[in-house]
Backbone as JSON, one array per atom type, in Angstrom:
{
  "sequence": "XXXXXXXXXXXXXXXXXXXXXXXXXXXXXXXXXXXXXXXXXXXXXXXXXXXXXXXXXXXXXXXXXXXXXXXXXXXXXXXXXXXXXXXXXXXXXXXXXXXXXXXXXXXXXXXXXXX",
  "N": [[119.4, 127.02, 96.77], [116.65, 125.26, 95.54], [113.28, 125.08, 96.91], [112.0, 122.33, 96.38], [114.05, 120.91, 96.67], [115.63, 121.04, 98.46], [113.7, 119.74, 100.09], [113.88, 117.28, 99.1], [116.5, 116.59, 99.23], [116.84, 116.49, 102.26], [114.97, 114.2, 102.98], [115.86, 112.33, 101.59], [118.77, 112.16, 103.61], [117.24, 110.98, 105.72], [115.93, 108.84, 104.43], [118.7, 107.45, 104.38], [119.8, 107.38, 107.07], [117.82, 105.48, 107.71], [118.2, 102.89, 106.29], [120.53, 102.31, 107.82], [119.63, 101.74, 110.15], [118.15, 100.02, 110.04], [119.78, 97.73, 108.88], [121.41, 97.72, 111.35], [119.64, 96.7, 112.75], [119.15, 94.22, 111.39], [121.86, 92.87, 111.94], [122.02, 92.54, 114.48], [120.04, 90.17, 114.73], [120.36, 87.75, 116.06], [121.18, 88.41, 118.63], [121.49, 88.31, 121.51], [119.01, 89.5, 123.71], [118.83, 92.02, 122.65], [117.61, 95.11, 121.25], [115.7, 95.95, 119.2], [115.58, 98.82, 117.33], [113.6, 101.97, 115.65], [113.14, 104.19, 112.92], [110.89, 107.15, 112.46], [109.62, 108.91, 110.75], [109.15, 112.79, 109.98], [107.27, 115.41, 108.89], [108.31, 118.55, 108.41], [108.3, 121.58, 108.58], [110.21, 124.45, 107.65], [112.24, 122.76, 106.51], [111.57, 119.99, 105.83], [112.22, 117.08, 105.9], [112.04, 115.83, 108.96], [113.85, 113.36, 110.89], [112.66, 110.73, 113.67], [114.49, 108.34, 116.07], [113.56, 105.09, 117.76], [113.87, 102.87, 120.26], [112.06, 99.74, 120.01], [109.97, 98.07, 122.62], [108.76, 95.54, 122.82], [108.81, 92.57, 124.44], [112.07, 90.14, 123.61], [111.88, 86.38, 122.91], [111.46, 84.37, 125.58], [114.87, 83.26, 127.0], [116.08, 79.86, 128.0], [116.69, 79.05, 131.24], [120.01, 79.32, 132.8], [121.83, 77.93, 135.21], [122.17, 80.23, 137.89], [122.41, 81.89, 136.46], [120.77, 85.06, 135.15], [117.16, 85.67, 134.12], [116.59, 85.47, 130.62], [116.58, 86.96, 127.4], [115.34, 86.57, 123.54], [116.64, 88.76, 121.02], [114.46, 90.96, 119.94], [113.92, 91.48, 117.29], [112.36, 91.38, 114.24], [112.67, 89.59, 111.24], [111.17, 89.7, 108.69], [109.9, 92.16, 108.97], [112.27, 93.94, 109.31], [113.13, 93.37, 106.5], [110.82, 94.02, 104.77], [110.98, 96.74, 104.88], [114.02, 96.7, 103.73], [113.14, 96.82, 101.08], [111.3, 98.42, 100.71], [112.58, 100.84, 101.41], [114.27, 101.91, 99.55], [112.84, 102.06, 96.77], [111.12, 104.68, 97.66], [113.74, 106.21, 98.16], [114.54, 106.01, 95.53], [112.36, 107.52, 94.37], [112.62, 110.12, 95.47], [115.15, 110.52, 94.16], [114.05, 111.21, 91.43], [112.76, 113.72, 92.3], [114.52, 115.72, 92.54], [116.23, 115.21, 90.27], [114.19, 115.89, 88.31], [113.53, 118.66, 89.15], [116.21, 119.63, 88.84], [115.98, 119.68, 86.11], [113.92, 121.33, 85.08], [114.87, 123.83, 86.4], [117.28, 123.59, 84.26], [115.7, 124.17, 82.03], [114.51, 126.58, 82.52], [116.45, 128.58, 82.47], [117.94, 128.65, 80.33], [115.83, 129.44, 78.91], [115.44, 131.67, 79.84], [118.07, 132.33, 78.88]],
  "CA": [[118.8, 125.73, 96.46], [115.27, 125.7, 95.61], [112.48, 124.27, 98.57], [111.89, 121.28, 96.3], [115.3, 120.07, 96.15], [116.31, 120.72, 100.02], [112.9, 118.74, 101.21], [113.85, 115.64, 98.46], [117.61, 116.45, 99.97], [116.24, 115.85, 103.98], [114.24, 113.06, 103.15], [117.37, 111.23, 101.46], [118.92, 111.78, 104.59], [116.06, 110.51, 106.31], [116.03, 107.32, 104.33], [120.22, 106.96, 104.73], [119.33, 107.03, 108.63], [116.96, 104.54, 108.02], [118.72, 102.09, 105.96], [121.66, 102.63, 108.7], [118.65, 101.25, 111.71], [117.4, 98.59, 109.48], [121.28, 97.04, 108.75], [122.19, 97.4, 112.45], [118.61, 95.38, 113.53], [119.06, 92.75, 110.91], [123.14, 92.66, 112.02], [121.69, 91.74, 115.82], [119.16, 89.56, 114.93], [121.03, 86.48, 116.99], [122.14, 88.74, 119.97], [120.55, 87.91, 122.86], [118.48, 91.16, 124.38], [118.61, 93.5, 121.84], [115.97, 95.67, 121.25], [115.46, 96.7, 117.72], [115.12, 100.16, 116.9], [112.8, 101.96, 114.28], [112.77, 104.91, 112.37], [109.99, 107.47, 112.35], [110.08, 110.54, 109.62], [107.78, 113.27, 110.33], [107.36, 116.67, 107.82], [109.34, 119.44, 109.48], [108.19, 122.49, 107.72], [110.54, 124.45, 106.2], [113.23, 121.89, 107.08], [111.5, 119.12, 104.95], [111.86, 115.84, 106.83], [112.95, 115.19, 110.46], [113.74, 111.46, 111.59], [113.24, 110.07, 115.17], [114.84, 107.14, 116.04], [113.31, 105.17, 118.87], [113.57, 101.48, 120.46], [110.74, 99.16, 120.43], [110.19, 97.6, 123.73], [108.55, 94.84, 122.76], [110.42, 91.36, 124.69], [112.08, 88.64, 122.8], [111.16, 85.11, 123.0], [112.22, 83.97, 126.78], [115.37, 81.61, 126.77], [116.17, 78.61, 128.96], [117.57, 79.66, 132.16], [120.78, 77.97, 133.4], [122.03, 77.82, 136.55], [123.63, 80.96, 138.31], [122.11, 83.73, 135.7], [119.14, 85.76, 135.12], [116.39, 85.39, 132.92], [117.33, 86.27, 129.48], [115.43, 86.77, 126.48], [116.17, 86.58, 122.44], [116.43, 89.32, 120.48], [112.97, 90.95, 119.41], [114.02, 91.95, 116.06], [111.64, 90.74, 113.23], [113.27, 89.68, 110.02], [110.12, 90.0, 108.15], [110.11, 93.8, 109.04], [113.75, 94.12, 108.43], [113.33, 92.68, 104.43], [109.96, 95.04, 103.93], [111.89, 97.82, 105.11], [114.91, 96.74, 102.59], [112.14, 96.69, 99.44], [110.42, 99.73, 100.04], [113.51, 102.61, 101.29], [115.1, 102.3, 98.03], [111.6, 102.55, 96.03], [111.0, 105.88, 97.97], [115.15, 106.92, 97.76], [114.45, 106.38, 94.0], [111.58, 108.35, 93.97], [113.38, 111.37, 95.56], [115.88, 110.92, 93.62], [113.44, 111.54, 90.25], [111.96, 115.35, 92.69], [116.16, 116.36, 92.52], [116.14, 115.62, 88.68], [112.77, 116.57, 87.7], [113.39, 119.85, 89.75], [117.2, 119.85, 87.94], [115.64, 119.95, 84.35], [113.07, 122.47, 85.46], [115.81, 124.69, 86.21], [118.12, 124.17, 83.41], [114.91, 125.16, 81.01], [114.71, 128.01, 82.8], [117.95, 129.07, 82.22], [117.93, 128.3, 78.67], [114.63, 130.37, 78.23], [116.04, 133.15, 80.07], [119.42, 132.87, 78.08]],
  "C": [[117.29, 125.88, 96.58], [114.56, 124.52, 96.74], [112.29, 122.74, 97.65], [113.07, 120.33, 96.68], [115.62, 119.94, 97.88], [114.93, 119.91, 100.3], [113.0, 117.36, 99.81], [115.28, 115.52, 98.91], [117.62, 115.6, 101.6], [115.98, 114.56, 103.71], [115.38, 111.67, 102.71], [118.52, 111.2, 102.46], [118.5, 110.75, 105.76], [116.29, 108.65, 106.16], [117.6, 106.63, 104.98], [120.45, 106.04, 106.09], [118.66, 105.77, 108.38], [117.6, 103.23, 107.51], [119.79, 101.22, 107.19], [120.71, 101.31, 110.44], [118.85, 100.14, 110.99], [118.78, 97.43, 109.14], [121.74, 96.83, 109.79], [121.19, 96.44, 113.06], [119.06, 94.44, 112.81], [120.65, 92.28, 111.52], [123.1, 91.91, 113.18], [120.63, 90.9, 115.71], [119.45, 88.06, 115.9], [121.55, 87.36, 117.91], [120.76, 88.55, 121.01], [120.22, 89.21, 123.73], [118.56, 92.07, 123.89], [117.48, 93.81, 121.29], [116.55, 96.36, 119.7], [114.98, 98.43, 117.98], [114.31, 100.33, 115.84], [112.75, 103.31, 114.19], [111.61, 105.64, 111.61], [110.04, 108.82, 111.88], [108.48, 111.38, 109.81], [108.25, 114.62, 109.15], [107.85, 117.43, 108.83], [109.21, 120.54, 108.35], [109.14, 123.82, 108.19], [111.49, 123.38, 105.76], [112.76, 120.73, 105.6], [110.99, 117.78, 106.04], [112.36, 115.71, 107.97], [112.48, 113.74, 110.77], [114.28, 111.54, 113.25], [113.66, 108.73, 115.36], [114.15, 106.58, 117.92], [113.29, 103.47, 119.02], [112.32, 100.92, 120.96], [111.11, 98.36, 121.47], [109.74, 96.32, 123.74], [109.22, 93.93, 123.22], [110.89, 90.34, 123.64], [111.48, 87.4, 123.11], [112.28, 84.88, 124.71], [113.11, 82.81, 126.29], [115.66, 81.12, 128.09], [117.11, 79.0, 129.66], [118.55, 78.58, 132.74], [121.48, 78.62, 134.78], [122.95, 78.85, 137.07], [123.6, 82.22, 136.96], [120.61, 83.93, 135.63], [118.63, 85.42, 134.03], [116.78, 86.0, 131.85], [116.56, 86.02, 128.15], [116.29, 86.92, 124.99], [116.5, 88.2, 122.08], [114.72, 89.75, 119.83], [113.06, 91.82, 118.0], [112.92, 90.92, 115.15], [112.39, 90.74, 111.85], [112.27, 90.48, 108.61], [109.76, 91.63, 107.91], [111.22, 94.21, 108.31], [113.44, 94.26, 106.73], [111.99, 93.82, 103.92], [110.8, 96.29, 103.89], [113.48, 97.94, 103.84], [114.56, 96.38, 101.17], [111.75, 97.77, 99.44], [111.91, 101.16, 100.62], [114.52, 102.64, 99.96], [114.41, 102.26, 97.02], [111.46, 104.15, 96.83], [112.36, 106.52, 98.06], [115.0, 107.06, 96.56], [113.0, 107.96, 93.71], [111.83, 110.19, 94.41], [114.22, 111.95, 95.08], [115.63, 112.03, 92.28], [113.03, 113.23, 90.7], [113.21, 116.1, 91.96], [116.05, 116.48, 91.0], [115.24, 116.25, 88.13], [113.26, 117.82, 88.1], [114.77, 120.98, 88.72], [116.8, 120.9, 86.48], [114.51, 121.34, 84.92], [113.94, 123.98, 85.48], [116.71, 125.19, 85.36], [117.3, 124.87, 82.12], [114.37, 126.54, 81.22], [115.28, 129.12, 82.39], [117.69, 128.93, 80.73], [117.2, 129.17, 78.33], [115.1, 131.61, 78.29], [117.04, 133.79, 79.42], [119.34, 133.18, 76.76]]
}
């Protein structure tokens, strides 16, 4: 497999992962104390892309304490994040997709020339 194709391969991993975060934050956005996670893709040479996954610590909004429990806070998920996040990883999945084909055709005129 040529180096273009495995680092537009990684990175569509990469995004998969990421889609995967961004579906399980928006899924808890009503749970009470959950901490959002976020996905952070770094170049990983020869590898292509490596993703860390890591929770933001940020608190939720404090809620109203009742009698006989501890303080307890919302969720600190942002929807607003969430929804950019589900506009732009499938503009950059498409555009990896186009390296794989572009790289495809590259190859089969290869072949052709050579044959």
């Amino acid at each position: 497999m040529s180096l273009a194709i495995n680092v537009a391969m990684t990175a569509l991993r990469a995004l998969d992962k990421k889609m995967e975060v961004t579906a399980n934050n928006t899924a808890n956005v009503n749970t009470d104390g959950f901490k959002a996670s976020r996905v952070e893709t770094q170049e990983a040479y020869p590898e292509g892309v490596k993703v860390t996954i890591s929770q933001t610590e940020t608190p939720g909004t404090p809620l109203p304490v009742t009698e006989g429990s501890e303080t307890a806070e919302s969720s600190n998920v942002s929807l607003e994040e969430q929804m950019l996040e589900l506009v732009t990883t499938p503009q950059m999945y498409n555009a990896n997709l186009e390296v794989v084909k572009s790289e495809d055709e590259m190859l089969g005129s290869l072949l052709d020339i050579r044959g």
